[in-house]
PyMOL Python script that loads the backbone (N, CA, C, O; Angstrom):
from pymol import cmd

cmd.read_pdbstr("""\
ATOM      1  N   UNK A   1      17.855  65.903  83.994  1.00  0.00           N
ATOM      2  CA  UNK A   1      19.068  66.344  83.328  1.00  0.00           C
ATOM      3  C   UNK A   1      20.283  65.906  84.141  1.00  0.00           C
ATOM      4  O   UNK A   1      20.121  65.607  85.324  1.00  0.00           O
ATOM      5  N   UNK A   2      21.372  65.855  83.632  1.00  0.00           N
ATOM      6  CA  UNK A   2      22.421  65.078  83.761  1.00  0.00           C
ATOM      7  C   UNK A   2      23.460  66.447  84.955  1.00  0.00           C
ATOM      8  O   UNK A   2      23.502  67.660  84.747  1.00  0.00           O
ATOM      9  N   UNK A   3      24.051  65.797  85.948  1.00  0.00           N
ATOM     10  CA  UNK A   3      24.301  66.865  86.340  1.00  0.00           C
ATOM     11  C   UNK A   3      26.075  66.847  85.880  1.00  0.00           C
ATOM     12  O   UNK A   3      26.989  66.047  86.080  1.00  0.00           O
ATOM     13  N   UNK A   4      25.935  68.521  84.989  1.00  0.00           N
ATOM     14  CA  UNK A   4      27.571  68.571  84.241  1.00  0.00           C
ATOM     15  C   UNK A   4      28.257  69.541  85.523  1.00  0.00           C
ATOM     16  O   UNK A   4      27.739  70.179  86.440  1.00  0.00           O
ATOM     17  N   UNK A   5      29.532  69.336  85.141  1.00  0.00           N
ATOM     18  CA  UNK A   5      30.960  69.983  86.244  1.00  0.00           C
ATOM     19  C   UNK A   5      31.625  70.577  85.109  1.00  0.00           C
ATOM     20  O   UNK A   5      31.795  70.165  83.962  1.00  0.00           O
ATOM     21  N   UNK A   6      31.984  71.715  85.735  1.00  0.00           N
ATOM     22  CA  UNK A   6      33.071  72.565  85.217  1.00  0.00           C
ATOM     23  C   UNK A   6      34.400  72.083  85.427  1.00  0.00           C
ATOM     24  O   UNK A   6      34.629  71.388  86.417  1.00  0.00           O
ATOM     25  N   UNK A   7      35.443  72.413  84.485  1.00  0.00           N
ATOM     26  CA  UNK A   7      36.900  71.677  84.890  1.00  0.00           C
ATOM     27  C   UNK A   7      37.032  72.384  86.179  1.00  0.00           C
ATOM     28  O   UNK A   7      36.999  71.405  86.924  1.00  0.00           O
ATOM     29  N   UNK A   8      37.153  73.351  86.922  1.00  0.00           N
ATOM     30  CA  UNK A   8      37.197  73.770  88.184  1.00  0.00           C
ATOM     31  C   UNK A   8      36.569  72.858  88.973  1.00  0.00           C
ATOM     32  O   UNK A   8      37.286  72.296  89.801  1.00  0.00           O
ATOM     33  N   UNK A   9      35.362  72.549  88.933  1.00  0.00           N
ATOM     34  CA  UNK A   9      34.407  71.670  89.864  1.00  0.00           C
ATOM     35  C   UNK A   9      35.318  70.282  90.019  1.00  0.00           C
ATOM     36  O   UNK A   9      35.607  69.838  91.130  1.00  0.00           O
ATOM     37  N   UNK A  10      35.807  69.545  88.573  1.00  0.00           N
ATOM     38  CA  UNK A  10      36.215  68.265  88.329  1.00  0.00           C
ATOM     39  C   UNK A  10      37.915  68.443  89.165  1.00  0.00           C
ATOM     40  O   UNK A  10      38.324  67.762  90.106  1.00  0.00           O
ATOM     41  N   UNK A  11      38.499  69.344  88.594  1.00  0.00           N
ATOM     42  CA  UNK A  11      39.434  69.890  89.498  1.00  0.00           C
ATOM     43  C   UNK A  11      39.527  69.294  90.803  1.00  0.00           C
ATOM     44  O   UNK A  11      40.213  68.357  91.211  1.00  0.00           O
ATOM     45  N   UNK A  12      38.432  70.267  91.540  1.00  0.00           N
ATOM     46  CA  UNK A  12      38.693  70.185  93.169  1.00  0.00           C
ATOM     47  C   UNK A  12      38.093  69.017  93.511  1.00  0.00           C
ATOM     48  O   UNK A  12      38.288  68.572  94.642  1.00  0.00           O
ATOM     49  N   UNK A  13      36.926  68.047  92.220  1.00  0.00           N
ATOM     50  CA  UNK A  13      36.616  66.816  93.424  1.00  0.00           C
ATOM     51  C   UNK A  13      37.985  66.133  93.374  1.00  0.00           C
ATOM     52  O   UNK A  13      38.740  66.085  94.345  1.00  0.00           O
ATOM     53  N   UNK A  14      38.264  65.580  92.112  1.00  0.00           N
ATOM     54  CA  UNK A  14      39.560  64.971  92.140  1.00  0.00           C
ATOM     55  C   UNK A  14      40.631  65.678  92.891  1.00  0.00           C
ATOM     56  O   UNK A  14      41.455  64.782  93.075  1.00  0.00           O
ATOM     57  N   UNK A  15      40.876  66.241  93.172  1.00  0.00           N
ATOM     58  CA  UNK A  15      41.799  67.075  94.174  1.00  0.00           C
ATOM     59  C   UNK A  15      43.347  67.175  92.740  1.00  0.00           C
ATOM     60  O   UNK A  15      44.456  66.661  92.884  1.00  0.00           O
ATOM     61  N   UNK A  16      43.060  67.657  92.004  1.00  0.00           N
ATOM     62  CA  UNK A  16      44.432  67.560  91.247  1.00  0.00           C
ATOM     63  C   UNK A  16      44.285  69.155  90.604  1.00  0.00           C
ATOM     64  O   UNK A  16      43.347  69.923  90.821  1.00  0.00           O
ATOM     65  N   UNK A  17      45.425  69.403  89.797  1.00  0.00           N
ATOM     66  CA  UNK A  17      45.613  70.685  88.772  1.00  0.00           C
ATOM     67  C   UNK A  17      44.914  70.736  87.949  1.00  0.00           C
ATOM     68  O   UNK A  17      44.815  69.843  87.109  1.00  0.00           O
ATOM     69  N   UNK A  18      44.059  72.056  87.956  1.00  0.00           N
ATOM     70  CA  UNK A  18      43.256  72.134  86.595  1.00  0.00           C
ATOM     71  C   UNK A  18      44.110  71.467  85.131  1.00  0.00           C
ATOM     72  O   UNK A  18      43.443  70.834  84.312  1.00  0.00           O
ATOM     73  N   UNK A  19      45.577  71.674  84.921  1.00  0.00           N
ATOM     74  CA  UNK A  19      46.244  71.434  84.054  1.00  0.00           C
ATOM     75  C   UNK A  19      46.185  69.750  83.737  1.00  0.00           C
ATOM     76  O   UNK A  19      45.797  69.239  82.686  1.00  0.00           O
ATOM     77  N   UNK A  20      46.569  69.204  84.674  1.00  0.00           N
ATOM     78  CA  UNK A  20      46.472  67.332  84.693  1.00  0.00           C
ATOM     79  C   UNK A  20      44.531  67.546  84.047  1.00  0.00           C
ATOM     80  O   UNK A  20      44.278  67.048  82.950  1.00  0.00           O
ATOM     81  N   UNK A  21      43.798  68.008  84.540  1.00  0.00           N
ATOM     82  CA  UNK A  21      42.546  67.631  84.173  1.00  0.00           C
ATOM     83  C   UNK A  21      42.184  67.987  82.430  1.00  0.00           C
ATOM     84  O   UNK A  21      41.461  67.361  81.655  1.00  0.00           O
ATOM     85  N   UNK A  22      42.851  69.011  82.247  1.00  0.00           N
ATOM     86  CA  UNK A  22      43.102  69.618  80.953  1.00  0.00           C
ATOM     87  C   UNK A  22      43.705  68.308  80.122  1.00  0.00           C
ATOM     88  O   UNK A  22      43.042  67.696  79.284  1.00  0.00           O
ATOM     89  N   UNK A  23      44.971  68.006  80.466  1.00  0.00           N
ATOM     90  CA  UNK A  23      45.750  66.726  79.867  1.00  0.00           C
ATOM     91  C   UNK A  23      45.004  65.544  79.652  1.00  0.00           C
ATOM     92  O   UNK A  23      44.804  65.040  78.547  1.00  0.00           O
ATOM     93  N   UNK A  24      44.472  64.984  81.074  1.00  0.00           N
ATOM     94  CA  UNK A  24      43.631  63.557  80.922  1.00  0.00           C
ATOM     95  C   UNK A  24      42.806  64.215  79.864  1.00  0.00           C
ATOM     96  O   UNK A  24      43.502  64.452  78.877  1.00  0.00           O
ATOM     97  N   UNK A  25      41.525  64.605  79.724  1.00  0.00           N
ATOM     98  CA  UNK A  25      40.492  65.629  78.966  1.00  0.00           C
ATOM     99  C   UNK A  25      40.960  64.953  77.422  1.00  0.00           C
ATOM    100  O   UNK A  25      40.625  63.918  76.846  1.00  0.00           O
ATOM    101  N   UNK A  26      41.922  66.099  77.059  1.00  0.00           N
ATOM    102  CA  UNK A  26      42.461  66.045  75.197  1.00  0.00           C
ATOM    103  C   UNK A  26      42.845  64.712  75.063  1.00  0.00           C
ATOM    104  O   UNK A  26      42.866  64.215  73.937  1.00  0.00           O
ATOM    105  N   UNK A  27      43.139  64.088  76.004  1.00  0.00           N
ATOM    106  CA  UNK A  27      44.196  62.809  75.412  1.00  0.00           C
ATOM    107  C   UNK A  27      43.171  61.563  75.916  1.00  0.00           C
ATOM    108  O   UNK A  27      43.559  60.428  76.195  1.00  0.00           O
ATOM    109  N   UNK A  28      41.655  62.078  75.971  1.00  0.00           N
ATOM    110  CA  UNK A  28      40.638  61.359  76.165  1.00  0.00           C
ATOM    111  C   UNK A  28      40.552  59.924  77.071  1.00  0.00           C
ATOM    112  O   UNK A  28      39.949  58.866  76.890  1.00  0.00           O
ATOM    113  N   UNK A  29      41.552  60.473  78.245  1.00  0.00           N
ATOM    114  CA  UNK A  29      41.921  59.461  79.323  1.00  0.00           C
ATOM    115  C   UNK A  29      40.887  59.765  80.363  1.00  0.00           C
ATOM    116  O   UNK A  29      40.736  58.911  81.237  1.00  0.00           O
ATOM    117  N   UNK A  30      40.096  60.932  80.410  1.00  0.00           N
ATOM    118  CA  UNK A  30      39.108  61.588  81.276  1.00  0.00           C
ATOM    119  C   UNK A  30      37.978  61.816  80.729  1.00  0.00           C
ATOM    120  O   UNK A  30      37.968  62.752  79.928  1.00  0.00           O
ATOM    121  N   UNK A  31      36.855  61.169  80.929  1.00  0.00           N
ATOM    122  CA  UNK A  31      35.845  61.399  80.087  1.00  0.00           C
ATOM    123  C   UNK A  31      35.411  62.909  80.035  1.00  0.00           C
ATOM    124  O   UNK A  31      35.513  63.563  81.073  1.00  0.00           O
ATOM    125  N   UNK A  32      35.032  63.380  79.127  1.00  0.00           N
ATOM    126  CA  UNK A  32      34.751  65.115  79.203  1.00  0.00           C
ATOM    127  C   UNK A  32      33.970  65.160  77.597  1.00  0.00           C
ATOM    128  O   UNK A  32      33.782  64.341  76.697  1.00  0.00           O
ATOM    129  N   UNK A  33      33.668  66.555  77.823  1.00  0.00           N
ATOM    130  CA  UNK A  33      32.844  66.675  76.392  1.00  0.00           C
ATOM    131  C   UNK A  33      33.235  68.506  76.310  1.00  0.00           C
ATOM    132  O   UNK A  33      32.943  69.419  77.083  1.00  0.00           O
ATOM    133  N   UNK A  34      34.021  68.489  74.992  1.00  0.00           N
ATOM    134  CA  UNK A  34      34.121  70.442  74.876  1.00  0.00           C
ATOM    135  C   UNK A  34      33.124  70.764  74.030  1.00  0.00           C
ATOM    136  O   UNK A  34      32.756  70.079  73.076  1.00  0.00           O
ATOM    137  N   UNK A  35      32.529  72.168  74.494  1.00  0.00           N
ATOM    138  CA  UNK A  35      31.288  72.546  74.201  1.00  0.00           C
ATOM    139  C   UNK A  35      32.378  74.223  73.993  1.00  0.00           C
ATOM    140  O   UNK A  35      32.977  74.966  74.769  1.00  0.00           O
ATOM    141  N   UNK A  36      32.167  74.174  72.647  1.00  0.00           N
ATOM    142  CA  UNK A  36      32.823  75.377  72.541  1.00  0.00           C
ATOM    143  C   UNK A  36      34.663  75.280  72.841  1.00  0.00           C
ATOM    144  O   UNK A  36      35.278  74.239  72.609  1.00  0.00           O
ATOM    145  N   UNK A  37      35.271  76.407  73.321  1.00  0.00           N
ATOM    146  CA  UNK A  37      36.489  75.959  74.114  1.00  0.00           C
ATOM    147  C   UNK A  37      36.330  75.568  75.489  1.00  0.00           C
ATOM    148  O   UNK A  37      37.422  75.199  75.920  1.00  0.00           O
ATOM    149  N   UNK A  38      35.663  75.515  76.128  1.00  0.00           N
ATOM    150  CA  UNK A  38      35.012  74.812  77.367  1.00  0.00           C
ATOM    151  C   UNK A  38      34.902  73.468  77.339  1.00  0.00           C
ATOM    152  O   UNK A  38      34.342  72.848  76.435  1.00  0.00           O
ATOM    153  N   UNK A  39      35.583  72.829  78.609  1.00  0.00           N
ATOM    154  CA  UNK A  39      34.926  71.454  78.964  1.00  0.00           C
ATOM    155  C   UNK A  39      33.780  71.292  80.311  1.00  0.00           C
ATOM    156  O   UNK A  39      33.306  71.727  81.360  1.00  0.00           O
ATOM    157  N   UNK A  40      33.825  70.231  79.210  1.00  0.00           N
ATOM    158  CA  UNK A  40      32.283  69.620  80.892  1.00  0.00           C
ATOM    159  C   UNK A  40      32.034  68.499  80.964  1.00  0.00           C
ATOM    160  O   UNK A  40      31.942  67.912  79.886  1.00  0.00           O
ATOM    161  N   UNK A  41      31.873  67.908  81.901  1.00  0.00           N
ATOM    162  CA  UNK A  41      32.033  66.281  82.555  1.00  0.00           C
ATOM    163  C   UNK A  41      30.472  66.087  83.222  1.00  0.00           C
ATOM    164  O   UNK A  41      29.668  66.703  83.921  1.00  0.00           O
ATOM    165  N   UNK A  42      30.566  65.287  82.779  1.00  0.00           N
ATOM    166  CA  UNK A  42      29.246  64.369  83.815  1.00  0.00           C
ATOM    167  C   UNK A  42      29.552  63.447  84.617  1.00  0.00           C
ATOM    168  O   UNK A  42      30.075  62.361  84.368  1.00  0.00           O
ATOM    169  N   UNK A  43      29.012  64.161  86.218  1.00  0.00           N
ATOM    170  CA  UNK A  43      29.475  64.088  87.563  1.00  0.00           C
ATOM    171  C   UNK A  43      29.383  62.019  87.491  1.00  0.00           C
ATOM    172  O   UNK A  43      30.190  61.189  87.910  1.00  0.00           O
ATOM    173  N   UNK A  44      28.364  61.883  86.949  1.00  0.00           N
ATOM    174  CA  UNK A  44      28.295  60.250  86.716  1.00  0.00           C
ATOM    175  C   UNK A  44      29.485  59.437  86.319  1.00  0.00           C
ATOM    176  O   UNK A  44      30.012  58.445  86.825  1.00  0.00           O
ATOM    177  N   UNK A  45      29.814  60.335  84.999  1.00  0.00           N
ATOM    178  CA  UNK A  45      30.883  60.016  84.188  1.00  0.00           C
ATOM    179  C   UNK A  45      32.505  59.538  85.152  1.00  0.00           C
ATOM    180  O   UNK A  45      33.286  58.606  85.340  1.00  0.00           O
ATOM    181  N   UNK A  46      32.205  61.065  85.539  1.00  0.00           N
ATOM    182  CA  UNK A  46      33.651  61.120  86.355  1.00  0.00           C
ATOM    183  C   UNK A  46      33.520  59.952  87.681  1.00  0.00           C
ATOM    184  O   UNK A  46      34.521  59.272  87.905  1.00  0.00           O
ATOM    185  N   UNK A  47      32.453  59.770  88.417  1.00  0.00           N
ATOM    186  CA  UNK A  47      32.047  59.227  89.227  1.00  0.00           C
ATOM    187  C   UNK A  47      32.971  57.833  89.280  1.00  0.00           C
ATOM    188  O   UNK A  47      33.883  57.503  90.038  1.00  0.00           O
ATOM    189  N   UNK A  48      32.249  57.064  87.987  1.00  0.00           N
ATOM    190  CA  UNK A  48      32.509  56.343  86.985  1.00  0.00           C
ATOM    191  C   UNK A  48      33.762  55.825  86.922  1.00  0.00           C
ATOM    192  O   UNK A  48      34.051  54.734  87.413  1.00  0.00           O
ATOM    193  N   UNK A  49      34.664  56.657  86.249  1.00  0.00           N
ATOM    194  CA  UNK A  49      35.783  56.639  85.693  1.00  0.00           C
ATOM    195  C   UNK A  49      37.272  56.486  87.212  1.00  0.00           C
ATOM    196  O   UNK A  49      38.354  55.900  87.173  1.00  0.00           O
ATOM    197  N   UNK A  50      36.643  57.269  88.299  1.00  0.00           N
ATOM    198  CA  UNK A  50      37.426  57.181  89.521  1.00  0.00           C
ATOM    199  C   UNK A  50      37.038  55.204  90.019  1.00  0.00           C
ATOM    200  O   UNK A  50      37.917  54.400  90.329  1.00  0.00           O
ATOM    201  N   UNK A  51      35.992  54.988  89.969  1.00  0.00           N
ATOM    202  CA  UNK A  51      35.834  53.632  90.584  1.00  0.00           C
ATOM    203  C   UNK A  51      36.650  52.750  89.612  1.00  0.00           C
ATOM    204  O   UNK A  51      37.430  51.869  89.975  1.00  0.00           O
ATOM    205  N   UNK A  52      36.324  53.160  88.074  1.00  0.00           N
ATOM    206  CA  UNK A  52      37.251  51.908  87.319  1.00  0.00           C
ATOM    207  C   UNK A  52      38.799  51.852  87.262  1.00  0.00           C
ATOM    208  O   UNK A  52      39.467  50.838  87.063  1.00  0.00           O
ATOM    209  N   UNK A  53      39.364  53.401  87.516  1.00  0.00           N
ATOM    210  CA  UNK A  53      40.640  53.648  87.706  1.00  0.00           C
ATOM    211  C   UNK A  53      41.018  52.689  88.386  1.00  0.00           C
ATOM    212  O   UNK A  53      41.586  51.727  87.867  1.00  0.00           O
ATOM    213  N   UNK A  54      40.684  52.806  90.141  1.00  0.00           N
ATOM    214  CA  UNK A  54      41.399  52.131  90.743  1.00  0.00           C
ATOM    215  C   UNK A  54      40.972  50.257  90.452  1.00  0.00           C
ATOM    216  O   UNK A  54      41.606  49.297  90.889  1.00  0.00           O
ATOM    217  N   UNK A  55      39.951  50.238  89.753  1.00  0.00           N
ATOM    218  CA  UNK A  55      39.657  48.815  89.716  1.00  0.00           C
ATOM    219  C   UNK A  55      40.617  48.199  88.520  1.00  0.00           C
ATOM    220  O   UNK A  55      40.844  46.998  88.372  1.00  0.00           O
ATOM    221  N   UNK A  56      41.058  49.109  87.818  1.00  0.00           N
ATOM    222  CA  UNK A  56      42.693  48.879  86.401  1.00  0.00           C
ATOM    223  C   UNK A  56      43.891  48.792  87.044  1.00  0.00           C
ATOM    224  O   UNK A  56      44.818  48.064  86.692  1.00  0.00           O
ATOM    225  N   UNK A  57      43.880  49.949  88.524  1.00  0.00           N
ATOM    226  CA  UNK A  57      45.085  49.531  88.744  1.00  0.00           C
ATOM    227  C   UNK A  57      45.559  48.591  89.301  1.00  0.00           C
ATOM    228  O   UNK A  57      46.732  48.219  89.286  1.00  0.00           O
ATOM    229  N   UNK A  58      44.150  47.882  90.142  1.00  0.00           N
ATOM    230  CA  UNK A  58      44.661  46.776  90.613  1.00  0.00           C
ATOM    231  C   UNK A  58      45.070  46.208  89.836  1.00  0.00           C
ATOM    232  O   UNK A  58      46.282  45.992  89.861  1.00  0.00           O
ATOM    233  N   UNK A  59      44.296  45.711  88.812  1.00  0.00           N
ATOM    234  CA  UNK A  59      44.875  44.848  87.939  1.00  0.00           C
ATOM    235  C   UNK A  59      45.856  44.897  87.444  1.00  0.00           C
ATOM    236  O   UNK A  59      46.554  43.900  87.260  1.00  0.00           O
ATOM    237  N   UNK A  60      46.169  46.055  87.100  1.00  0.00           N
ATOM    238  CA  UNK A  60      47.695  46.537  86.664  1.00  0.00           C
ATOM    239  C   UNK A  60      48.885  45.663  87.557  1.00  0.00           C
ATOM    240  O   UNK A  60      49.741  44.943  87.042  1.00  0.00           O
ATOM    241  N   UNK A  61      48.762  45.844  88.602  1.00  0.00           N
ATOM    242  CA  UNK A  61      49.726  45.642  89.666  1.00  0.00           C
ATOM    243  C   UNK A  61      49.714  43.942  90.013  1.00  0.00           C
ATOM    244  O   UNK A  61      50.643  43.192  90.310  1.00  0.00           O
ATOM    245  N   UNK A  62      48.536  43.738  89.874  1.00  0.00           N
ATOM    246  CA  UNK A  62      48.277  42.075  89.947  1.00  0.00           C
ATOM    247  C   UNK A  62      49.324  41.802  88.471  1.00  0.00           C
ATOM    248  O   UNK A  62      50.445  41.455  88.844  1.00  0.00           O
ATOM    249  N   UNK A  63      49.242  41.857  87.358  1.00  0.00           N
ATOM    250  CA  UNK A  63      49.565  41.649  86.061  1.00  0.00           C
ATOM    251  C   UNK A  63      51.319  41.760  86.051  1.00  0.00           C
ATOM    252  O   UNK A  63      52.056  41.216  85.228  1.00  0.00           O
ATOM    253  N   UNK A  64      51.718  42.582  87.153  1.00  0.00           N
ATOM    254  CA  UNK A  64      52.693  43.024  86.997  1.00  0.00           C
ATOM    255  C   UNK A  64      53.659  42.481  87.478  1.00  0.00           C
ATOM    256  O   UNK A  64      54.793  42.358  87.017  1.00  0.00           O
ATOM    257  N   UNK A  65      53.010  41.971  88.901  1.00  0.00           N
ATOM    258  CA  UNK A  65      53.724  40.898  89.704  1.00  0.00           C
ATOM    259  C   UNK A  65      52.895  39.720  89.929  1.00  0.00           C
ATOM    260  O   UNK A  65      52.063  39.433  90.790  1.00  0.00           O
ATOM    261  N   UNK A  66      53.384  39.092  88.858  1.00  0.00           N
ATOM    262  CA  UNK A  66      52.869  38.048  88.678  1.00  0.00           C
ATOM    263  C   UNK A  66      53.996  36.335  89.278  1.00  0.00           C
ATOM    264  O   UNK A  66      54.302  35.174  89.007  1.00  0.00           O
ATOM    265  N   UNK A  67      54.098  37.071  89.887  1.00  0.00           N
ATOM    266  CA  UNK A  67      55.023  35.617  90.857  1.00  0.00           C
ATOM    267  C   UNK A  67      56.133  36.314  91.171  1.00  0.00           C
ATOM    268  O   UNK A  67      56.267  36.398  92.392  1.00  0.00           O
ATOM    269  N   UNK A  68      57.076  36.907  90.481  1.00  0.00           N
ATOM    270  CA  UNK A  68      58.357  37.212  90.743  1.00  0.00           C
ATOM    271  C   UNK A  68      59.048  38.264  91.638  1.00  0.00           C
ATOM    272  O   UNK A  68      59.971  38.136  92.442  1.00  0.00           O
ATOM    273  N   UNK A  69      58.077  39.718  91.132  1.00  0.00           N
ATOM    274  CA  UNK A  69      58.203  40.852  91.735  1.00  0.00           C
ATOM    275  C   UNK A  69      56.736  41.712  91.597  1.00  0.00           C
ATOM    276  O   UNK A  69      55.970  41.415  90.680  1.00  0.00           O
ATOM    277  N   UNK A  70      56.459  42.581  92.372  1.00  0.00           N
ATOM    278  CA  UNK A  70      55.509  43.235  92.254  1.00  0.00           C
ATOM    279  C   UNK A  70      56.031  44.868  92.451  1.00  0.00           C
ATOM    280  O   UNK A  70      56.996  45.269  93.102  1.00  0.00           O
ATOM    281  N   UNK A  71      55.300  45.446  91.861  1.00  0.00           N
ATOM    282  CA  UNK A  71      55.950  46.968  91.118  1.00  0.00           C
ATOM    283  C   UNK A  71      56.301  47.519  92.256  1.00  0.00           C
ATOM    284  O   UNK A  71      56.898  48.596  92.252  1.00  0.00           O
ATOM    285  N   UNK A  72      55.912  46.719  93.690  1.00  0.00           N
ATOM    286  CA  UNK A  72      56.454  47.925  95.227  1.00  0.00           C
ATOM    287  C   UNK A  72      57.663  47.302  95.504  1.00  0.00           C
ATOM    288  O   UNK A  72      58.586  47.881  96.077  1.00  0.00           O
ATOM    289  N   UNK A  73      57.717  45.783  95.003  1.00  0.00           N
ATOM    290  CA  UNK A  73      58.733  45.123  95.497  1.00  0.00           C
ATOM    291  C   UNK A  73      59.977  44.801  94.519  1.00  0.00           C
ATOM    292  O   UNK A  73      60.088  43.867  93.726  1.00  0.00           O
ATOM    293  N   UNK A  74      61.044  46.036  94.859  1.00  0.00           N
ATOM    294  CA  UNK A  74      62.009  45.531  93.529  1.00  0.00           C
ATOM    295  C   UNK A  74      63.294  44.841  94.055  1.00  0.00           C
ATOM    296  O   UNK A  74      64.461  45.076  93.743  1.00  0.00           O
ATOM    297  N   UNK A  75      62.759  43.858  95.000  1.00  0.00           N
ATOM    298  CA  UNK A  75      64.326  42.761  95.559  1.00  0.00           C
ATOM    299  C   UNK A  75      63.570  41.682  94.589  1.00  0.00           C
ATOM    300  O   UNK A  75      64.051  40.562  94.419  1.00  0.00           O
TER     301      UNK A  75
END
""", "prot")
cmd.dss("prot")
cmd.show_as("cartoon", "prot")
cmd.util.cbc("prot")
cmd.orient("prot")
């Protein structure tokens, strides 16, 4: 069986506000599944979703400064 997290659990790994976790969640930016009014994440899922984050933002930031300026550098 899959091991599920409580938004509290998902909470404190991510180190953020139950509320931001609530937000990502509904606006299906955070993988989650509501079971009832309850959510629950699979620790995989979330696992998951933290490695591809930062692997978007690179890209993000590559995409962004693409010769001219880069989003740290605004001379």
């Amino acid at each position: 069986m899959k091991d599920l997290l409580t938004l509290s659990e998902v909470s404190t790994f991510l180190k953020v506000p139950k509320s931001t976790i609530y937000k990502l969640a509904r606006e299906r930016r955070l993988p989650g599944h509501k079971v009832g009014k309850h959510w629950r994440f699979v620790r995989e899922e979330i696992e998951a979703w933290v490695q591809n984050a930062g692997a978007e933002e690179t890209m993000v930031g590559a995409a962004v400064g693409n010769g001219s300026r880069d989003r740290f550098n605004l001379n």
